[in-house]
C-alpha positions, 0 to 999 in steps of 0.5 A: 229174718224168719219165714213168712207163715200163713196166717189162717182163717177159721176154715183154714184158708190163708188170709195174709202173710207174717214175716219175710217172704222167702220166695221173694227174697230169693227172686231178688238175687234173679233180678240182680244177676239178669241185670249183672249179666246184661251190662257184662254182655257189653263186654267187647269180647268174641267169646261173649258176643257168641253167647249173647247169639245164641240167648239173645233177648234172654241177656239183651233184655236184662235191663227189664231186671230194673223193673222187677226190682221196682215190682218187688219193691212195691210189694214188700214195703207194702206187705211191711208198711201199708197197715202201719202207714195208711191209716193216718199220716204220722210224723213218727211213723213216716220217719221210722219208715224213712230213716229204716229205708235210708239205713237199708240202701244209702250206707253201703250206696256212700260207700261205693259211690265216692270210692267210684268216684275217686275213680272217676277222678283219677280218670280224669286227671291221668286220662288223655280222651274226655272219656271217665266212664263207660257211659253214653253221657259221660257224668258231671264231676262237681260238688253241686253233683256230688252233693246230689249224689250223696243225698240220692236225688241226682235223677230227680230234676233228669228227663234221662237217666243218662250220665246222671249217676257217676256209678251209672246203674244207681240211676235206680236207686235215686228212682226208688229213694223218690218212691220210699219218700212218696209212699207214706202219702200214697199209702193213705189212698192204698189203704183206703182201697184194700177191701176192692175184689182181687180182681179189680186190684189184678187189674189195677197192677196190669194196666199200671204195667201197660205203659212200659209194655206198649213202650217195647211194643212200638219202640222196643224200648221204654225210653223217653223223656222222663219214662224213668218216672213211669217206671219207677212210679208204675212198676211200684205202685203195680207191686202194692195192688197185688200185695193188696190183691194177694191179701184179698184172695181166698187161698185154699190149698187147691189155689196155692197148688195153682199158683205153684203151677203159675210160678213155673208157668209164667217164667217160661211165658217171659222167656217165649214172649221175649224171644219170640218178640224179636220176630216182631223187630228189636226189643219188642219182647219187652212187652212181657213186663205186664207179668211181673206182678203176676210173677211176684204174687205167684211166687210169693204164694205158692208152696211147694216145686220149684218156688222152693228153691228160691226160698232155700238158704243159698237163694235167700243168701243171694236175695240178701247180697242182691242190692250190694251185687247191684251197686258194685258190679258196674265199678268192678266192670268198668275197671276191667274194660279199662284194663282191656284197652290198655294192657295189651296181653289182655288180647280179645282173641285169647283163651286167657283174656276169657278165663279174666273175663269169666273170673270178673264176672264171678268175683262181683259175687264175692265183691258184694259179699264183702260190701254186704258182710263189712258195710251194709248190714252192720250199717243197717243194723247201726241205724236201726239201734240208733232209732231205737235209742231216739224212741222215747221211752213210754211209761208202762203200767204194769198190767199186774197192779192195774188187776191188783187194784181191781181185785181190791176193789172188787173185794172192798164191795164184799166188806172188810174182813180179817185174815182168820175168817174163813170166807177171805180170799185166800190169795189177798194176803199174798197180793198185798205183800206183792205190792207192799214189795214192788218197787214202782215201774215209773215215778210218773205214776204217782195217781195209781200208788195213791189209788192203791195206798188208800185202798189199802188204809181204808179198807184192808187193812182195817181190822174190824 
């Protein structure tokens, strides 16, 4: 993966983007760790509530890591796709977007969804309560579910995402499987709306954002029936506007210093507003969400401070970890709060029992690393070669005989000549040996070694 570069236009202001975003990649890594830090903070632990205490909201609100994520998304497919994708509906192009998304998130997802889910039925056969999992809805053990869950659609016919996924925070990934297989057709109506103002697009990606924002406002939180659809549909298409916004803007240096400066400046806004949205009633800070694409786009152009350090190596090692961070956690959580129930030296009280706590807490990390080095990248990387081999191979005309025989015929309109005249071109002889000795790039391409065949007979090798 290399560095997104700036490509520039003649008077050397930055027209669009080339390459991963490193900024982006190192947000993703925040995004995962609000969310890891969020369900970890249910953890029935003294040590912990006194934290949450003291942070409140900042924790509490994690869940809004999701609809980040979802902004992001939309914003990097788009930034990747959008000029492959929106021009026309393909059906080679649509599959090798597909099968290029699927080879990203659902090798390392089956992997830890049926270990999850031998878990989850160990639980079921040895445990005595009804309850398998730490979740509100508990989940359905079925093959009609496993099934579902396999193929990443088990949300798709739920107005709520509870107990819908057996590892509970893939509720998710399922949302977003459904916007990476609608995005080639809404890419069609995206394309078609690129060349708006930047400011009509910033407005686009707001008022997409207004739902969940007037959702916290009057609820303190975005949950009804089927407000995960929102969510996901929202926050994604928010992400592709402002790619398109970004890409409409006229970046001198003087305008990515500002937006060096938005890059710290908005952060600070999400941490005020969410806690300052608790004077309002519970969850109200949620609003906050409306910035996110803001967030994104300044972090993705801006150049220098401290955006830097979510584009250096250790962030971007981070971003990379992300989606495995995100798929492990709860599997590595759910087995530690079990152990708290049943194993009694694990006393909330004690030192000890914190000191575990923080050491779970911190091996998801190394959990996800494992999953990341073992299974999702050599997966990822499996998948892409394979598409590779499926690709038919397209025979190439070389671009050295289409000019050979150009040359040929430009020279036959000056007439035959022998090599010992001096007006002959001097480098003639030499193309006719080249082609004399190459071999033929494709045996398909029979009409061009004709054409030069009797180009040859009929005019250069004659000898007047």
């Amino acid at each position: 993966m290399t560095k997104a570069s700036p490509r520039t236009t003649p008077s050397g202001e930055r027209a669009t983007f080339a390459g991963e975003i490193r900024g982006l990649t190192g947000l993703r890594i925040v995004a995962a760790a609000w969310v890891v830090v969020f369900h970890f903070h249910f953890t029935p632990l003294p040590g912990v509530a006194e934290v949450v205490g003291v942070v409140g909201p900042l924790i509490t609100s994690g869940a809004l890591g999701v609809d980040l994520f979802f902004v992001l998304s939309g914003f990097v497919i788009a930034h990747t796709y959008l000029d492959k994708l929106g021009p026309a509906l393909r059906v080679g192009a649509t599959a090798r977007f597909g099968w290029a998304r699927a080879g990203r998130i659902w090798p390392v997802y089956v992997v830890v969804f049926h270990l999850f889910g031998v878990w989850l039925l160990a639980r079921t056969m040895l445990g005595a309560d009804g309850e398998i999992a730490f979740q509100a809805v508990q989940p359905v053990l079925s093959v009609g579910e496993w099934l579902q869950q396999l193929f990443m659609i088990q949300l798709w016919d739920q107005p709520f995402f509870d107990g819908a996924s057996w590892v509970g925070a893939t509720w998710s990934i399922s949302a977003e499987w459904l916007a990476y297989l609608l995005f080639p057709v809404a890419a069609l109506a995206f394309y078609r709306m690129r060349r708006l103002p930047a400011a009509v697009l910033v407005l686009a990606a707001l008022v997409l954002m207004a739902p969940m924002a007037a959702a916290y406002l009057t609820a303190g939180h975005p949950y009804y029936p089927w407000s995960w659809l929102v969510r996901i549909l929202c926050g994604f298409a928010a992400g592709v506007f402002m790619l398109m916004a970004v890409r409409r803007m006229r970046w001198t240096s003087r305008v990515r210093r500002g937006a060096s400066v938005l890059a710290v400046v908005i952060p600070g806004l999400i941490a005020v507003g969410l806690l300052l949205g608790e004077l309002l009633g519970p969850g109200r800070g949620g609003a906050v969400i409306v910035l996110f694409p803001l967030l994104v786009a300044t972090i993705a152009v801006a150049d220098r401070g401290p955006v830097m350090l979510l584009s250096s190596r250790a962030a971007n090692y981070g971003g990379r970890l992300s989606y495995s961070l995100y798929l492990v956690h709860i599997p590595v959580f759910e087995v530690f709060w079990l152990a708290l129930r049943r194993f009694e030296w694990l006393r909330p009280d004690s030192v000890l029992t914190h000191v575990v706590a923080l050491g779970v807490l911190l091996s998801t990390l190394l959990v996800a690393a494992i999953a990341f080095r073992l299974v999702e990248e050599p997966s990822r990387l499996g998948m892409r070669r394979m598409a590779q081999k499926r690709e038919p191979v397209v025979p190439v005309v070389s671009a050295q005989r289409v000019d050979l025989v150009a040359s040929f015929r430009a020279a036959r309109e000056l007439g035959p000549r022998h090599a010992s005249v001096p007006g002959r071109q001097p480098k003639l002889a030499a193309a006719l040996v080249q082609a004399q000795r190459r071999r033929p790039v494709h045996g398909s391409d029979l009409l061009a070694d004709l054409e030069r065949a009797g180009i040859l007979r009929n005019g250069y090798l004659h000898t007047p």
